[in-house]
C-alpha positions as CSV (number, residue, x, y, z in Angstrom):
1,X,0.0,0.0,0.0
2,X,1.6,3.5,-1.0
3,X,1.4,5.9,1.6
4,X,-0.4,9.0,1.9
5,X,3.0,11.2,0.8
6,X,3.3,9.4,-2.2
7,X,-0.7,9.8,-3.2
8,X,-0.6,13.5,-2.8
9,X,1.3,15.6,-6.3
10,X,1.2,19.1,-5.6
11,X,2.5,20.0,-8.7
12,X,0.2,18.1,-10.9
13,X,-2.8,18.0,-9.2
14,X,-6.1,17.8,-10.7
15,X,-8.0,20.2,-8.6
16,X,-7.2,23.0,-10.6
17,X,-8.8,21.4,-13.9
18,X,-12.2,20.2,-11.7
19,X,-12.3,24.0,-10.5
20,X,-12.0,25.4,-13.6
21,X,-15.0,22.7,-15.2
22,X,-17.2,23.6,-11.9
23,X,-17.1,27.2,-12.6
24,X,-17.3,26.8,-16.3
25,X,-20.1,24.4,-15.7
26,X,-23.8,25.4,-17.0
27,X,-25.5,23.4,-14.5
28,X,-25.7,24.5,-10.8
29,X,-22.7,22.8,-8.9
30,X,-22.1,22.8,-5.4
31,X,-18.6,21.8,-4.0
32,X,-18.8,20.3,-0.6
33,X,-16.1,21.1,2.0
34,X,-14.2,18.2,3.7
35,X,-12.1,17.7,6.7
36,X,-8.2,17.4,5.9
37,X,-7.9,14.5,7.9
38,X,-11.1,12.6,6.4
39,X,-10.0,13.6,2.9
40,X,-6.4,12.0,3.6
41,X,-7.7,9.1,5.0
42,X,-10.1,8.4,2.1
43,X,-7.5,9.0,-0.1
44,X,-4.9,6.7,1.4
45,X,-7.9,4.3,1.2
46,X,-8.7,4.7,-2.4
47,X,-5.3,4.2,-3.2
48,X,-5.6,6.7,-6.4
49,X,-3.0,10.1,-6.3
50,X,-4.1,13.3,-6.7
51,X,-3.3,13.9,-10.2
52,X,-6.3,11.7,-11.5
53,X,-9.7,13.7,-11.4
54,X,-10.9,11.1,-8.7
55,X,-8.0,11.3,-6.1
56,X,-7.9,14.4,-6.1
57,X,-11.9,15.3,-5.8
58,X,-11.8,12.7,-2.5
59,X,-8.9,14.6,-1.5
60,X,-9.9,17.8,-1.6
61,X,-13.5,17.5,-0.9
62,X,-16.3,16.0,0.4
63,X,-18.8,15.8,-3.1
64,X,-20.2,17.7,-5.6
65,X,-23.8,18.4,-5.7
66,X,-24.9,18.6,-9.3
67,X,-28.4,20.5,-10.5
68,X,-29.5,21.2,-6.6
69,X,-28.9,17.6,-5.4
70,X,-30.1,15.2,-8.4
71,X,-27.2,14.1,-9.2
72,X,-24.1,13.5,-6.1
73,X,-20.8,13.1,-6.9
74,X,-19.0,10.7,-4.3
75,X,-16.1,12.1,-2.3
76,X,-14.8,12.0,1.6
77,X,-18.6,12.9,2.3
78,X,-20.0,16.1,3.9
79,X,-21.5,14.0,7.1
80,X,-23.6,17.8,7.6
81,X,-25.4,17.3,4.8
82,X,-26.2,14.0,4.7
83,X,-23.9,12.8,1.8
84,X,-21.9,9.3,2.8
85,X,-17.9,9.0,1.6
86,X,-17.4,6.8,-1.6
87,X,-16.0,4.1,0.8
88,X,-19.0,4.2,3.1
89,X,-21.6,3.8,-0.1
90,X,-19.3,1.0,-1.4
91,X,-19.7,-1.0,2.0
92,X,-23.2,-1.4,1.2
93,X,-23.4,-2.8,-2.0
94,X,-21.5,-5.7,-4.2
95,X,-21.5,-4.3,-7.6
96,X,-18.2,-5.6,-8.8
97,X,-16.6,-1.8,-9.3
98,X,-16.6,1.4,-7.1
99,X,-19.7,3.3,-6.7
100,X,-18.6,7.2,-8.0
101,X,-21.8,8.5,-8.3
102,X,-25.7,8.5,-7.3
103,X,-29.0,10.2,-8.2
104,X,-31.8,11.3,-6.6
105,X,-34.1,8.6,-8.4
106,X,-32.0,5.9,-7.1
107,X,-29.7,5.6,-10.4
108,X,-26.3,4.4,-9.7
109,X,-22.8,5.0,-11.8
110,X,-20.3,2.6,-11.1
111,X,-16.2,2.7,-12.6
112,X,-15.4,-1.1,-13.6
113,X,-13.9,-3.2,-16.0
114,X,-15.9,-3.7,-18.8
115,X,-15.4,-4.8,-22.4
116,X,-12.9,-1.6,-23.2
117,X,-9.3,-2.4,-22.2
118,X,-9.8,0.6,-19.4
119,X,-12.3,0.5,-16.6
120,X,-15.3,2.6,-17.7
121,X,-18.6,4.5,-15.6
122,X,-21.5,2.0,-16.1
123,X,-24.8,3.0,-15.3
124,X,-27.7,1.4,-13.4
125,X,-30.9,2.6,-14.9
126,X,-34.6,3.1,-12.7
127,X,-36.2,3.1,-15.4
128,X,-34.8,-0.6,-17.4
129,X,-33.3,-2.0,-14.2
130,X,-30.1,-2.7,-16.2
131,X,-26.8,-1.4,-16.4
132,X,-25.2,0.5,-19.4
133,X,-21.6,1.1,-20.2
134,X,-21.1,4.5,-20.9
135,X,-18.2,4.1,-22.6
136,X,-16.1,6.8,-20.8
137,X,-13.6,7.0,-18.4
138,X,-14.2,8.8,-14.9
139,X,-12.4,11.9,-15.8
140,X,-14.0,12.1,-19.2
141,X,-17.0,11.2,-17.5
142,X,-17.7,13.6,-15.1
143,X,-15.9,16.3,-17.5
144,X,-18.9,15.7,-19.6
145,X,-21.7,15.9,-16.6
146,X,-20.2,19.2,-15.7
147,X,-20.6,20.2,-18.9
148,X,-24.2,20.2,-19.3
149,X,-24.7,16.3,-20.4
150,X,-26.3,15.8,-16.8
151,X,-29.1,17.7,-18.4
152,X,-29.4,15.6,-22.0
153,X,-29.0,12.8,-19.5
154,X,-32.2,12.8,-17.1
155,X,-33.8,14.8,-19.2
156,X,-37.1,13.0,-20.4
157,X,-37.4,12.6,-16.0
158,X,-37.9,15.6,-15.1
159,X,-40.8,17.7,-14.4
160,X,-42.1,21.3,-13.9
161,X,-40.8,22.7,-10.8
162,X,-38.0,19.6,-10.1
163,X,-35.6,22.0,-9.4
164,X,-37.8,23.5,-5.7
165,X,-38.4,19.5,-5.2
166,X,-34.7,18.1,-5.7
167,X,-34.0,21.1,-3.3
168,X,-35.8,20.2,-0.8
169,X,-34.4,16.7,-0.6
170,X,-31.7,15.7,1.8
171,X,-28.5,14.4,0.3
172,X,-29.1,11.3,1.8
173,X,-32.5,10.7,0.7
174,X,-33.8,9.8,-2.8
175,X,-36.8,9.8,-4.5
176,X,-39.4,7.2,-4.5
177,X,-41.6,6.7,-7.6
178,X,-44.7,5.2,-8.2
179,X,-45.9,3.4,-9.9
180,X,-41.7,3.0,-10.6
181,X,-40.0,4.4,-13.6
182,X,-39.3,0.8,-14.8
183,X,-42.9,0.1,-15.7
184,X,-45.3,1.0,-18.5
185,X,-47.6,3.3,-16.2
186,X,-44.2,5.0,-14.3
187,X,-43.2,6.6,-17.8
188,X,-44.8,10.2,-17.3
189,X,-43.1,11.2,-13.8
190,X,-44.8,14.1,-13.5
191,X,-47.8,12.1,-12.7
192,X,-46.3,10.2,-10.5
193,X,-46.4,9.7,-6.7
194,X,-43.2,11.0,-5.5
195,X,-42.0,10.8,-1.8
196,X,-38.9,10.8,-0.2
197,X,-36.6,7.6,1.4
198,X,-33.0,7.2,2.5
199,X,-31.2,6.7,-0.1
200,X,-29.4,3.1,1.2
201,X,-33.7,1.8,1.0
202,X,-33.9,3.1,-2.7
203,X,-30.9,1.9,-3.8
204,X,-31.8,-1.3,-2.6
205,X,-35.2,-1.9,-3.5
206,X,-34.4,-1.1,-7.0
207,X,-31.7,-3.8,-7.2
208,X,-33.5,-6.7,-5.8
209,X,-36.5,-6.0,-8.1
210,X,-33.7,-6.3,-10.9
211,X,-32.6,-9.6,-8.9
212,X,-35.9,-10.8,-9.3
213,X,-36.6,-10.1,-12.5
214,X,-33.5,-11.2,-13.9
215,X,-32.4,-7.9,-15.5
């Protein structure tokens, strides 16, 4: 295991480019603060350095909050606002890869190996119960999210005045739909019954439903 001295470049860095994509972003981004000592110790547990776009967002902070809370970028956690470190999320679930990444509607992106030679973000879907590769990297991932594809993304979810509701919604909650995006009826969300649950209860009721059905 390397140790915490050799994770950390100060000279190369990759905080400076996620700053400059944050404030160049044209969605609403929040940066969480983190502790030092929590960031270092998630860091010396992630095992990445500081130069990648993940090390040094675990490093240096504790999430980002993406379009007022629908989408949550996984970090050393902001504990004050509800949102879990990537390490704690991770414990929860066995989804051969690391958990980066959550949404409000129970959605979950996931970096593993897939059929590309590099690890790529796959994507567990509410609304197929399956997962997608999306065929990009983590950096080139969330470069892209922060550049307005979050929107082109969730887009045929959303409904008038999701921006006050996703607001009001702890980071550690999610969205419960019903009847459930995966189904015929759960199609037009706007109609639909929304109410809040942790976040650890959504996640997991959509994945045994896809156990079940065999997705």
């Amino acid at each position: 295991m390397r140790s915490l001295a050799e994770l950390i470049s100060d000279d190369r860095s990759a905080w400076a480019e996620i700053e400059a994509a944050v404030s160049g972003s044209p969605c609403a981004v929040e940066v969480l603060p983190t502790e030092p000592d929590r960031g270092a110790a998630c860091l010396h547990r992630l095992q990445v350095t500081t130069n990648s776009w993940l090390g040094a967002l675990v490093y240096f902070s504790g999430g980002l909050v993406i379009d007022q809370g629908w989408l949550r970028i996984l970090a050393s956690g902001a504990p004050e606002r509800g949102l879990a470190d990537i390490h704690a999320v991770n414990e929860t679930f066995d989804l051969a890869g690391l958990v980066v990444a959550q949404d409000v509607m129970g959605g979950e992106f996931v970096w593993r190996q897939g059929d590309a030679a590099q690890p790529t973000i796959h994507y567990f879907a509410p609304d197929t119960l399956r997962w997608e590769d999306l065929g990009l990297g983590y950096t080139d991932w969330l470069y892209a999210m922060l550049g307005g594809a979050v929107d082109q993304f969730y887009t045929t979810w959303r409904w008038p005045g999701w921006e006050d509701e996703i607001a009001a919604c702890p980071l550690d909650n999610g969205l419960h739909v019903l009847p459930p995006l995966y189904t015929k009826q759960g199609k037009d969300v706007a109609d639909s019954d929304r109410r809040q649950i942790p976040m650890h209860q959504l996640v997991s009721v959509l994945h045994d439903v896809a156990d079940q059905l065999g997705t």
